[in-house]
VEXDREN-2710 file (C-alpha; in Angstrom, 1 decimal):
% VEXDREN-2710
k/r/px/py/pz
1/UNK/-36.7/55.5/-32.7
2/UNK/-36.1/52.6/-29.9
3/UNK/-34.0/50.0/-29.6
4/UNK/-35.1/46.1/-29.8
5/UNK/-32.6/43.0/-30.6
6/UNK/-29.4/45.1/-31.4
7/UNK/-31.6/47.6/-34.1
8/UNK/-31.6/51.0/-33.4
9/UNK/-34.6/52.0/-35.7
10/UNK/-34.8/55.4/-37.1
11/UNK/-36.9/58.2/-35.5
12/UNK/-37.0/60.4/-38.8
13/UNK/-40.7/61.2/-39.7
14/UNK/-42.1/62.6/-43.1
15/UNK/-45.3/64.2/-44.1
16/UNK/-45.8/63.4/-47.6
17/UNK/-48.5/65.8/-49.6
18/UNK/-50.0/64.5/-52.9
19/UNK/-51.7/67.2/-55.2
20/UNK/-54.1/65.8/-57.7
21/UNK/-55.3/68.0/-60.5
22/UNK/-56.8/67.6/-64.0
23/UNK/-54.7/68.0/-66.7
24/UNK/-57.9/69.6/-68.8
25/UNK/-56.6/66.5/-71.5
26/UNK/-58.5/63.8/-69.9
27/UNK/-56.0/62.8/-67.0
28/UNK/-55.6/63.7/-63.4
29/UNK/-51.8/64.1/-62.7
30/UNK/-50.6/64.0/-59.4
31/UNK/-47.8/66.0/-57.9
32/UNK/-46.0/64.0/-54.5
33/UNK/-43.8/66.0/-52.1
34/UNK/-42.3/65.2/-49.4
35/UNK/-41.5/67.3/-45.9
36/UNK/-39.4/66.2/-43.2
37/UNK/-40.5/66.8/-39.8
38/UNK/-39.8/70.5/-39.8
39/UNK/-41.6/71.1/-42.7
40/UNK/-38.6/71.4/-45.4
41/UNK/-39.2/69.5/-48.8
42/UNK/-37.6/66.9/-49.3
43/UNK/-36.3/64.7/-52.7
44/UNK/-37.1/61.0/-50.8
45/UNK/-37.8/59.1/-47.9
46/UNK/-35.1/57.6/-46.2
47/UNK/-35.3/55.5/-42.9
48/UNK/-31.7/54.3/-41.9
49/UNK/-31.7/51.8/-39.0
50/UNK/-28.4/50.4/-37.4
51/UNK/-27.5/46.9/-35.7
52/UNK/-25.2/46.6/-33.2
53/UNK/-24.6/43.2/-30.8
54/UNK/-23.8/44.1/-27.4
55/UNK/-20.8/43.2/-25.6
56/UNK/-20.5/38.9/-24.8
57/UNK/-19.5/38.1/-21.5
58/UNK/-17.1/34.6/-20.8
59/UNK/-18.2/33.3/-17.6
60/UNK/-16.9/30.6/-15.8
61/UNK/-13.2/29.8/-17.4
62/UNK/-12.6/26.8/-14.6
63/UNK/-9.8/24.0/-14.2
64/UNK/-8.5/22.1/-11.7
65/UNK/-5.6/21.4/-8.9
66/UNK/-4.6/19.0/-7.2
67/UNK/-1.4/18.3/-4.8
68/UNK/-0.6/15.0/-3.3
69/UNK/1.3/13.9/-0.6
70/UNK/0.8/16.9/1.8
71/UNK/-1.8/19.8/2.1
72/UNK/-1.8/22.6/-0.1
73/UNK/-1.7/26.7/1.3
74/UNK/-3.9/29.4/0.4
75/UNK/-2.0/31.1/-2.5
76/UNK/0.9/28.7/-2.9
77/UNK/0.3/28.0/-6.7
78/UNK/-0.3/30.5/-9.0
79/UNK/-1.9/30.2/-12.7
80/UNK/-1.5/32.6/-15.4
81/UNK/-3.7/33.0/-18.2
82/UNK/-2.6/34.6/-21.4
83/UNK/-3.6/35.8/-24.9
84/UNK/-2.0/35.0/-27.9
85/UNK/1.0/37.6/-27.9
86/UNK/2.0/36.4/-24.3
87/UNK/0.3/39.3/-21.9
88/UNK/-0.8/38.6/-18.9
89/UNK/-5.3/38.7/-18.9
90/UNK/-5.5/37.3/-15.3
91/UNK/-3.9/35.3/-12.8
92/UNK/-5.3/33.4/-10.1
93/UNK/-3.7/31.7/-6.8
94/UNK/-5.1/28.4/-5.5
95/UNK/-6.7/27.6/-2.1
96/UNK/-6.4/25.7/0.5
97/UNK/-6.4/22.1/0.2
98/UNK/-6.4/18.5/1.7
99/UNK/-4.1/16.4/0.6
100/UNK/-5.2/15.0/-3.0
101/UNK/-8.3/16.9/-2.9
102/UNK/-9.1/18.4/-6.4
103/UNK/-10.2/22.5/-6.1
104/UNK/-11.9/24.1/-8.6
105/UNK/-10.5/27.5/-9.7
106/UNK/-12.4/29.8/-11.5
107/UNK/-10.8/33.2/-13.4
108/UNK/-12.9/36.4/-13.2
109/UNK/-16.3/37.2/-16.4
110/UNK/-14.1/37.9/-19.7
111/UNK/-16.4/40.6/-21.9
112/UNK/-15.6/40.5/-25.8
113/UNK/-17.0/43.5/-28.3
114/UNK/-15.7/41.8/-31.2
115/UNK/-17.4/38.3/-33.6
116/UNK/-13.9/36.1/-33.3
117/UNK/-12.3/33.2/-32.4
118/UNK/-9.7/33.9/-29.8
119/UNK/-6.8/31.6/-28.0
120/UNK/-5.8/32.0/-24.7
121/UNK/-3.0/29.5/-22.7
122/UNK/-3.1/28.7/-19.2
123/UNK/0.0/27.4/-17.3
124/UNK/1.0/27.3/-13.4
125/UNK/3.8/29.4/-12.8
126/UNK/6.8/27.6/-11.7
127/UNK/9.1/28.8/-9.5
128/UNK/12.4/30.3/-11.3
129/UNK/14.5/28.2/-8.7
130/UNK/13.1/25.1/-9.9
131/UNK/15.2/22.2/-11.5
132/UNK/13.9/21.2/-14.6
133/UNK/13.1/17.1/-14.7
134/UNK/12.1/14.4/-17.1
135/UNK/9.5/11.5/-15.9
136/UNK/8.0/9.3/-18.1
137/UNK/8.7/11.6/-21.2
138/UNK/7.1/14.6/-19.6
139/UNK/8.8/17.5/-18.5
140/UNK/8.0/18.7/-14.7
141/UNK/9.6/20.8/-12.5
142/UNK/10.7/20.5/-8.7
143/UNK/11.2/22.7/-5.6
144/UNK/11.0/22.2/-2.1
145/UNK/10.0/18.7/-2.5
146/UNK/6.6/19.9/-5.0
147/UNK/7.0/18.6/-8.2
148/UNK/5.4/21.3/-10.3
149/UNK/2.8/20.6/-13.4
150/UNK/4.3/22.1/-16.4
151/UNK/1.7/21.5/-18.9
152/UNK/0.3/24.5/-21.3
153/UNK/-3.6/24.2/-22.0
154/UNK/-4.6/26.3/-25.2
155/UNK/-8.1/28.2/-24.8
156/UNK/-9.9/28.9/-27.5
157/UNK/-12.6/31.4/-27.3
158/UNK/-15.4/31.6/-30.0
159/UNK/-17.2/34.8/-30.2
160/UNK/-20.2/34.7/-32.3
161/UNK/-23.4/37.2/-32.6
162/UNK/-26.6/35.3/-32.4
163/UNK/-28.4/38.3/-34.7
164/UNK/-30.5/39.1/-31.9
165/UNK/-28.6/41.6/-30.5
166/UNK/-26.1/39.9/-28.4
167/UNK/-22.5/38.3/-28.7
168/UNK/-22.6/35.0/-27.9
169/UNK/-19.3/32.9/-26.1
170/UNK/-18.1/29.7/-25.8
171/UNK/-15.0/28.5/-24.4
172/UNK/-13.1/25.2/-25.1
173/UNK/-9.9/23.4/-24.0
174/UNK/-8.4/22.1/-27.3
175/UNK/-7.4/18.2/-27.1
176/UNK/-9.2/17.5/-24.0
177/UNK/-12.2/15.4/-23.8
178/UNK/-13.9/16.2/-20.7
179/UNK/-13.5/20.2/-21.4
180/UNK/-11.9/20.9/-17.9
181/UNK/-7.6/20.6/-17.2
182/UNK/-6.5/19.7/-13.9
183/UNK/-2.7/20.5/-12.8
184/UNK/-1.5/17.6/-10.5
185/UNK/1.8/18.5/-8.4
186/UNK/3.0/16.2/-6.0
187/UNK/5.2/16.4/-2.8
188/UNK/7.8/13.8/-1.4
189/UNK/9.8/15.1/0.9
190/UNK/13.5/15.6/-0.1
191/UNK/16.4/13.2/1.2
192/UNK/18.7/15.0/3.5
END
């Protein structure tokens, strides 16, 4: 046996011994049989090999940030990324930023056993403190002078084995055109 594209191929080996002999009527009549490999008879030959993909590995789940109006701390937004029954997969913490400068945020390799088609849903986590507002028929969210992105991006994960031994993934944002979100907050200071 070895392994090659996802088949395990059997190792079982046979020695099969065919017997002819004349039938004194004009015929020679065969007799098979069949021995594994320790020598016991056996009623057939049977090879059984099995398939089995290996695991698929996600790499590279990106979107962006941006925050205007001020400079953005190490850690001071935070995304979550979730499956379809709401638990947390991973989070991830922005960096530190210029003022309107767009970061790229990247969440850790994703590995999937299972052929699929999975969802996921990113959002930034907003502050529980933060006063829910309206602008231009889109809900936001404000603290400490940030106005916070509220928007919900659905993932959806396709899982699919490329009969050669490996799972194959792709990711896509659904309803976005150039594949990658980007969570824009903006800061104005607060009137006193």
């Amino acid at each position: 046996g070895g392994t090659l594209n996802g088949v395990t191929y059997d190792d079982n080996e046979y020695r099969v011994a065919i017997e002819v002999k004349d039938n004194k009527c004009g015929k020679l009549v065969e007799t098979v049989t069949i021995y594994d490999k320790e020598g016991v008879p056996q009623a057939d030959i049977e090879f059984v090999n099995v398939y089995e993909a290996a695991s698929g590995t996600l790499r590279g789940l990106s979107f962006n940030k941006v925050l205007t109006g001020r400079d953005m701390s190490e850690g001071e937004f935070l995304f979550e990324l979730k499956d379809e029954t709401g638990d947390l997969v991973q989070d991830i913490a922005s960096k530190e930023a210029q003022s309107g400068e767009s970061q790229t945020l990247t969440f850790d390799d994703m590995t999937f056993e299972e052929v699929g088609e999975y969802k996921y849903y990113l959002t930034e986590v907003i502050p529980q403190d933060a006063v829910k507002k309206e602008i231009d028929g889109k809900t936001f969210y404000a603290k400490n002078g940030v106005i916070y992105d509220a928007s919900e991006y659905e993932v959806t994960v396709k899982v699919t084995d490329n009969k050669m031994g490996v799972l194959e993934v792709e990711a896509s944002y659904d309803g976005l055109d150039d594949g990658v979100p980007t969570f824009k907050n903006s800061y104005k200071p607060e009137a006193v």
